[in-house]
N, C-alpha and C positions, 0 to 999 in steps of 0.2 A: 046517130048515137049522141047524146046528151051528156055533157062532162058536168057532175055536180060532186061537191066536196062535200063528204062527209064531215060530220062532228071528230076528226083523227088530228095524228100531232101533227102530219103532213099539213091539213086547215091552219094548225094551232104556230106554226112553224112560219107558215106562209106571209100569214095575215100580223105576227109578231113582227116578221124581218122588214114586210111593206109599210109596216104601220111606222115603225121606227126610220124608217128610210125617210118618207114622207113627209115624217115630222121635223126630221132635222133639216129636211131641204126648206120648211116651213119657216124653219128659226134661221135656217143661215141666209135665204131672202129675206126674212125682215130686217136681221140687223144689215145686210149688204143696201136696201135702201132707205134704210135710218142713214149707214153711211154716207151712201152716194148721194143722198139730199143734205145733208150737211157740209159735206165735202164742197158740192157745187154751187150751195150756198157762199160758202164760204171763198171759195178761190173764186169767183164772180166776186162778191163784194171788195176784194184783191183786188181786181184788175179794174172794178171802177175807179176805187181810191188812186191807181194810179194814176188814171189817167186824168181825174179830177185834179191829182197834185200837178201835173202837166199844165193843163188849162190854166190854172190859178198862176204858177209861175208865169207862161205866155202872157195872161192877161195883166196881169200887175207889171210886166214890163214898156207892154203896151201904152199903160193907162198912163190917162194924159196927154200923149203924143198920137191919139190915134186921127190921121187923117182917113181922106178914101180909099188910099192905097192900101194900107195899114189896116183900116175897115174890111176891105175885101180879103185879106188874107187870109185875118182872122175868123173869116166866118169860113175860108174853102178850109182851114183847120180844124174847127167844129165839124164842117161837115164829114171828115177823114175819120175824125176820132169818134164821131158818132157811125161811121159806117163799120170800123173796126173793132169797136166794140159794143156794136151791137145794141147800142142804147140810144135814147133821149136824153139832149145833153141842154142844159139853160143856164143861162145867166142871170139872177135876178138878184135886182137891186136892193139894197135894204130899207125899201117901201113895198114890196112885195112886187113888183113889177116885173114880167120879165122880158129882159130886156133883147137877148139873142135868145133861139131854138133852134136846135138841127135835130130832125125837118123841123121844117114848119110848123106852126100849133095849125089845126085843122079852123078851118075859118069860120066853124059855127063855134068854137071856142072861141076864138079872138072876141067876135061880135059882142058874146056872152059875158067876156069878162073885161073888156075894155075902160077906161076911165075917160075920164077927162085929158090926161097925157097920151092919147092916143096909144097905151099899149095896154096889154092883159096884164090884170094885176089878180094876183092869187087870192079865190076870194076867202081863203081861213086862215088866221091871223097865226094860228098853230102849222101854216103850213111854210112859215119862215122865221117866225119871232123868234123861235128856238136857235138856229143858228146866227140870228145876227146880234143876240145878246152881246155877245164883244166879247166871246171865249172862242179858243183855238179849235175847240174838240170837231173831229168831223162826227155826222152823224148818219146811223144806218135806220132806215126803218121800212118796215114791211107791208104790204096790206093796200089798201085803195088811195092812200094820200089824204087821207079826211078826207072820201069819197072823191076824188079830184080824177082817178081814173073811173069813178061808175059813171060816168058819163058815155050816153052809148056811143062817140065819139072815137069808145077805146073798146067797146064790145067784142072784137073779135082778136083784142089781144090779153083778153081776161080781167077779171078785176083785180087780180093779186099781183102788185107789182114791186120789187126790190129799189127803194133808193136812197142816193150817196147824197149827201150834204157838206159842201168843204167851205168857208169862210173866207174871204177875200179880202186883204187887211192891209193897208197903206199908212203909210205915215208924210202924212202933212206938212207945209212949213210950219205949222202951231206945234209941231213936234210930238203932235201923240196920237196915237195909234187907235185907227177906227177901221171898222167892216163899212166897206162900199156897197158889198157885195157878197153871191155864192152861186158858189158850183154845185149846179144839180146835173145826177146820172141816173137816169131813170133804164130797171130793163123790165120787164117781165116776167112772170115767175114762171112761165108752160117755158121760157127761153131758160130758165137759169136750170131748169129740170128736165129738159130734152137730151141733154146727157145722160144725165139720171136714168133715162127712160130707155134710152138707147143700148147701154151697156145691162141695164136691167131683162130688156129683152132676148140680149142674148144670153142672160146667164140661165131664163127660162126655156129658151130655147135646148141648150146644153143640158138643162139640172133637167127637163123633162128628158132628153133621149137617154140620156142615165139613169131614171126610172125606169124607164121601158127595159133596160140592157140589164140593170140592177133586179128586175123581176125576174125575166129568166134566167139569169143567173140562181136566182134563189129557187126558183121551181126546178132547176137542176140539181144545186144540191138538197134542197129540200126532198127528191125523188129517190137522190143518193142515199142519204142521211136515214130516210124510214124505210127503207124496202130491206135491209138486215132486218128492222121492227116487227115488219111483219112476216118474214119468214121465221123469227120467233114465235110471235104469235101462232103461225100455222103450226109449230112445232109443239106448243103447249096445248093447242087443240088436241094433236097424236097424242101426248103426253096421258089429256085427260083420259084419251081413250084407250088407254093400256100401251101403247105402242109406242117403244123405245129405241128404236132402233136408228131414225133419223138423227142428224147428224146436221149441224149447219157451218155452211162457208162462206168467211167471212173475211177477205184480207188485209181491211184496213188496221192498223196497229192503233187506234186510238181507244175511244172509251168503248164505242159501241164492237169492236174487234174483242176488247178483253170482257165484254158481256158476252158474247158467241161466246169464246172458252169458256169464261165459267158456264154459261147455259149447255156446252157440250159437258163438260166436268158435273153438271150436275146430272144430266143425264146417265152418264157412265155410273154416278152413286146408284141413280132411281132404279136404273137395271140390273145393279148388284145390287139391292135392297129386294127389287122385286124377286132374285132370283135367292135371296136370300130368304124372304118368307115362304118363296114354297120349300123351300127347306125346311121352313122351321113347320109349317104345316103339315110336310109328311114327317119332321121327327115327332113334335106332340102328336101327331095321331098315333105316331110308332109308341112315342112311351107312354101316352093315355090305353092304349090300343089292350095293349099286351097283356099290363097287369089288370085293367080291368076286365077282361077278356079271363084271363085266371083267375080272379074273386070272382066272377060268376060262375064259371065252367064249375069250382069247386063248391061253392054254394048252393048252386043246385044240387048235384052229386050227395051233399050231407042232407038236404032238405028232400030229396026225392029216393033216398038209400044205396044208391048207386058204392057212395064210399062206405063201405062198415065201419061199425060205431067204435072198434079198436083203431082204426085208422085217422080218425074225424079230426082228433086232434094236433097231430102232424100237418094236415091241413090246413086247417086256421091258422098254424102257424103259416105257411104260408103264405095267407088271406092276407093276415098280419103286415110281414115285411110287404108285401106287395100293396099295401093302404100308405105303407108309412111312406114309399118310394112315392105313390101319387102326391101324397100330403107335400114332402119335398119340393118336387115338383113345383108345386101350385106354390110353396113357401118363398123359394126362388124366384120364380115369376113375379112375384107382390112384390117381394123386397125389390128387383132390377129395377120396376117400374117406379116405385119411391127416388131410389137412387136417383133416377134420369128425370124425374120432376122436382130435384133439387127439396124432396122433403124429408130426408135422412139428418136425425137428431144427432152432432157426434158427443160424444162425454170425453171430453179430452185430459188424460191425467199424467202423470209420470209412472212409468213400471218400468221394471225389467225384461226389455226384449229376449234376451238369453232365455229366462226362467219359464219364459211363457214360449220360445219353440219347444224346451225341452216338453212341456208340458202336451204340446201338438205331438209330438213324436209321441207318449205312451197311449195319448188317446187313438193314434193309428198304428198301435205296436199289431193287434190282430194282422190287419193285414201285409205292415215288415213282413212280420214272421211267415206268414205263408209263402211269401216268397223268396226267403230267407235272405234279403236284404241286408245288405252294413250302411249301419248308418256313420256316419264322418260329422265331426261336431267342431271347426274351426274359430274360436272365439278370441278373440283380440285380444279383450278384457273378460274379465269371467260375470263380471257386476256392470251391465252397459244400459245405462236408460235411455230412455227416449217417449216423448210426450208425443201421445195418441190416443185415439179412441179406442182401449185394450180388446173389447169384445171383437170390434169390427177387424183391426188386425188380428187376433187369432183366428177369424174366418179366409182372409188371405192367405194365412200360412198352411192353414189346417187343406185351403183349394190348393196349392201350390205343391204341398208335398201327398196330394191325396194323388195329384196327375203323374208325381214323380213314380209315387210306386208304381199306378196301374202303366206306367208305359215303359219300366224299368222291364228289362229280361232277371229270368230268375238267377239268382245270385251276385246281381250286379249290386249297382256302390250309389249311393246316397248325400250328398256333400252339403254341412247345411253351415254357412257362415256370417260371420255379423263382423262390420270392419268401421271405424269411426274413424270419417274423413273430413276434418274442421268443425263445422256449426250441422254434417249431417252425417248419418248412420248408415251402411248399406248392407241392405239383408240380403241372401243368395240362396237361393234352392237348386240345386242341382242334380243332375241325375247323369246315368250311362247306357238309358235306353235307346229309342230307336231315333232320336232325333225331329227333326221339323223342315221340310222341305224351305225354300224360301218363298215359294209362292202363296205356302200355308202361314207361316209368319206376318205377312199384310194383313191376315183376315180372322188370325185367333182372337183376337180380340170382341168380335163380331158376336154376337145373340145366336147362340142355334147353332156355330159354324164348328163344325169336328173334321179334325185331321184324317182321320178313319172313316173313310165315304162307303167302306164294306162294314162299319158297323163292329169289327172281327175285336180289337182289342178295346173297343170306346164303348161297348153296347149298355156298358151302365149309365155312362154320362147324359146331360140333356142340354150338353153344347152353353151351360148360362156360367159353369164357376167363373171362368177367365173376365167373361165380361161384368163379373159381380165385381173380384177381384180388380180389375181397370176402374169401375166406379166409384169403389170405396178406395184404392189410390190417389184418384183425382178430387175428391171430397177432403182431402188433406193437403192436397195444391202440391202434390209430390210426385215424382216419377219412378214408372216403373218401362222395364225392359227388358228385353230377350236376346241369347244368344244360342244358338244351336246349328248343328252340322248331324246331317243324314246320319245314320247308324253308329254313333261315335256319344249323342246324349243332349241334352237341353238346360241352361239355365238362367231361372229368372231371379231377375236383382228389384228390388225396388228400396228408397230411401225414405227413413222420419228424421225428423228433427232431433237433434242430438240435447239431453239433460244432466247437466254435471249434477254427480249426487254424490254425497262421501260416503258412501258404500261401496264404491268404482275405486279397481285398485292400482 
C-alpha cells in the first residue's frame, strides 16, 4: 500500500509545523556557530596572551644573565608552554630573527630562511616591523602570516593560522626603554575550531533526533487535529444528500470541539428547516389547493350550466373572496421575502400609538362581534406617541389582534394596552383563549409553523402573520415577546421608541 498525501490540511499542517521546525533549527545553528567560532576565537586568543605575558616576564628576567643553565631551562619552559597550549611559540629579535622555537622550525625552513647570523630571519618585513615599532600594544592577527604558513612545511596543519604578538621591552643603563624583542604564539585555526566543531556536532546530532521525535509528534497530532475535519466533511456530504440525521463526536473542548456543536446545532436548524418546508409545502398546497379548487369547480358549473343563472352570482361571490385569500397569500409571501432580504423601505414618523390601535379594533370590529368579544383598552396616557413606520405597525397590531380573536373562546375578553417605560413604549395584546403550549412558543415565530396541526381553529391562517410581524419588529431594532399558559390565554408585548409630544397629558 502506497501512503501519499493528498493536497488536505493534514499535507498543509504537516509540511507548516516541519517547515518551521527546520527552519529555526537552521537559524539556531547558525547563530550557535557564528557563536562558537567567536567564542573560541576569542578565549584561544586569551590564553595565548597569557601565556605570551608569561614568556615575556620569564624572559626579561632572564635577559642578560642568561648562561647554559639558565639557557636550558628556559627553553624545557617553552617547550611546556608550547605543549600546553597547544601552539608555536618564538622569540624573535627586533631584526626579524628568530631566535628560540618550540618545536623546532622544520629544517627546510631554517635552510630557506637563514642569513648570515646563522638563524632564520622572517622573510616579511610586515611580519615583525609592526610590533617592534616601540609600542606596548600586543597584536592579533589571522590568516597565513604574509603567507609564512603556505609553505607546504605547514600543509597539513592548514593555512589559516591565529597569532599572538607581545613586545619585549627592557631598559638599559642609557635609561630608556627599547624592544629587544617578541613573543610569538602561533596556533591554527582547524585547532582554535575543533571545539567549535565538536560541540557543534553534538548539537546536530540532538537537533537532528528532535526532528525526527518533533515529526511524529506532529504526524500525531496533525492525525488528531484533522480527523474531527473530516468527519465533518463526511457529514456535510450526508448533509448534501438530504440526510440529517448524523450527529458528530467530538470531545475535545477547544476550537475544533466548539465547530462539532455548532456543526451539530446547525444541523438540528437544517432538520427543523427541512421539516419545516414540508410543512410549509403541504400548507401552500393546502391553501393554493382549496380555493383554487373552488374557483374552478364553481367556474366550470356557471360556464357549463350546472349552477343556474339565479344562483351564478352568489357564486362569484365566492370565486371572489377565494381570489382575494389567494391574492393575500401571495401578497404575504412577497412582503416576508422583502423583509428577510433586508429590502423593506420603513417611513418612520411620529403618531399616535393609541389612536391607531383604536383604529385596528373597528377595522376588525366584524369579526369582535361575531364572537361577541370585550374588548379592554388599558392606556396610561390617552395621547402616547411613538416614532415608527405607522403602516407597518398597524399591520402588527391588526396580525396580533386578528390571532387574539380567532383563538379567543366565544365571549371571552380582549386586553389591549400601551405603558411608557423611560425612552420606550410597550404595546400588549392579549387574550383568554386557549393559550400556547411551550414547545409551540420556540417555533411561532417560524414561516408556515401553526399551533393547530388539526387545522380545526387555524384553517384560515397561512402560518406567515407572526413571522411578518417578528420582521417588521426587528426592522425597528425593537423587541417583541410572548407570554402564555395552556387554556388560561396569550399575550404579545412588543416595544417603539417613545416621542414626547404636547398633546400627551
Amino acid at each position: 500500500m502506497k501512503f501519499r498525501l493528498k493536497n488536505t490540511i493534514f499535507k498543509k499542517l504537516v509540511t507548516v509545523f516541519i517547515s518551521l521546525l527546520v527552519l529555526s533549527y537552521i537559524i539556531t545553528g547558525g547563530f550557535l556557530y557564528y557563536f562558537l567560532n567567536d567564542y573560541g576565537t576569542t578565549q584561544k586568543v586569551s590564553t595565548l596572551k597569557r601565556n605570551a605575558e608569561v614568556i615575556k616576564e620569564t624572559f626579561t628576567v632572564l635577559y642578560g644573565n642568561m648562561d647554559g643553565t639558565s639557557l636550558k631551562w628556559f627553553q624545557n619552559f617553552l617547550n611546556q608552554s608550547s605543549v600546553l597550549s597547544n601552539s608555536m611559540i618564538w622569540i624573535v629579535d627586533n631584526k626579524g630573527h628568530i631566535v628560540y622555537s618550540e618545536p623546532s622550525m622544520p629544517e627546510s625552513l631554517t635552510s630557506k630562511y637563514i642569513d648570515d647570523s646563522k638563524l632564520a630571519k622572517l622573510p616579511d618585513v610586515r611580519q615583525y616591523a609592526d610590533v617592534m615599532d616601540g609600542g606596548n600594544e600586543t597584536l592579533v592577527k589571522t590568516g597565513d602570516f604574509f603567507g609564512f604558513f603556505a609553505d607546504d612545511a605547514f600543509k597539513n596543519d592548514g593555512s589559516s593560522w591565529v597569532t599572538v604578538q607581545m613586545p619585549i621591552k627592557v631598559i638599559p643603563s642609557s635609561g630608556k626603554q627599547i624592544t629587544i624583542a617578541a613573543v610569538y604564539l602561533h596556533t591554527p585555526v582547524p585547532e582554535v575550531q575543533r571545539l567549535q566543531f565538536s560541540v557543534f556536532r553534538l548539537f546536530m546530532i540532538s537537533g537532528g533526533l528532535a526532528i525526527l521525535i518533533a515529526i511524529l509528534l506532529v504526524y500525531v497530532f496533525s492525525v488528531k487535529f484533522t480527523r474531527p475535519l473530516k468527519q465533518i466533511n463526511q457529514a456535510a456530504k450526508k448533509i448534501a444528500g438530504g440526510e440529517f440525521s448524523n450527529r458528530l463526536v467530538v470531545n475535545s473542548k477547544d476550537e475544533i470541539g466548539q465547530l462539532a456543536d455548532s456543526f451539530n446545532h446547525m444541523l438540528d436548524d437544517l432538520q427543523e428547516l427541512e421539516e419545516m418546508r414540508r410543512g410549509f409545502i403541504a400548507n401552500v398546497s393546502h391553501e393554493l389547493r382549496t380555493p383554487m379548487t373552488s374557483i374552478r369547480g364553481f367556474v366550470e358549473g356557471i360556464l357549463d350550466g350546472t349552477i343556474p343563472p339565479d344562483r351564478q352570482r352568489n357564486y362569484l361571490f365566492i370565486v371572489k373572496d377565494e381570489a382575494i385569500r389567494l391574492s393575500r397569500l401571495v401578497s404575504d409571501l412577497l412582503d416576508l421575502a422583502k423583509m428577510e432580504a433586508g429590502e423593506m423601505n420603513l417611513n418612520i414618523k411620529q403618531f399616535n400609538i393609541n389612536e391607531l390601535i383604536r383604529i385596528c379594533v373597528i377595522k376588525l370590529e366584524t369579526l369582535i362581534t361575531s364572537k361577541n368579544l370585550e374588548i379592554e383598552a388599558n392606556f396610561a396616557i390617552d395621547n402616547l406617541f411613538v416614532t415608527a413606520d405607522k403602516d407597518s405597525i398597524e399591520r402588527v397590531i391588526i396580525n396580533l389582534l386578528h390571532n387574539a380573536v380567532k383563538f379567543s373562546n366565544e365571549n371571552g375578553k380582549i386586553i389591549l394596552e400601551t405603558v411608557k417605560n423611560k425612552e420606550k413604549v410597550l404595546i400588549s395584546v392579549q387574550d383568554t383563549g386557549i393559550g400556547i403550549s411551550e414547545e409551540d412558543i420556540k417555533r411561532i415565530w417560524d414561516r408556515f409553523y401553526k399551533t393547530d396541526k388539526s387545522r380545526g381553529k387555524d384553517k384560515t391562517g397561512t402560518g406567515l402573520g407572526l413571522a411578518i410581524v417578528k420582521n417588521i419588529i426587528n426592522e425597528h431594532n425593537q423587541d417583541i415577546w410572548v407570554e402564555s399558559k395552556v387554556g388560561e390565554g396569550t399575550k404579545f408585548t412588543f416595544t417603539l421608541d417613545y416621542f414626547k409630544n404636547s398633546f400627551e397629558d
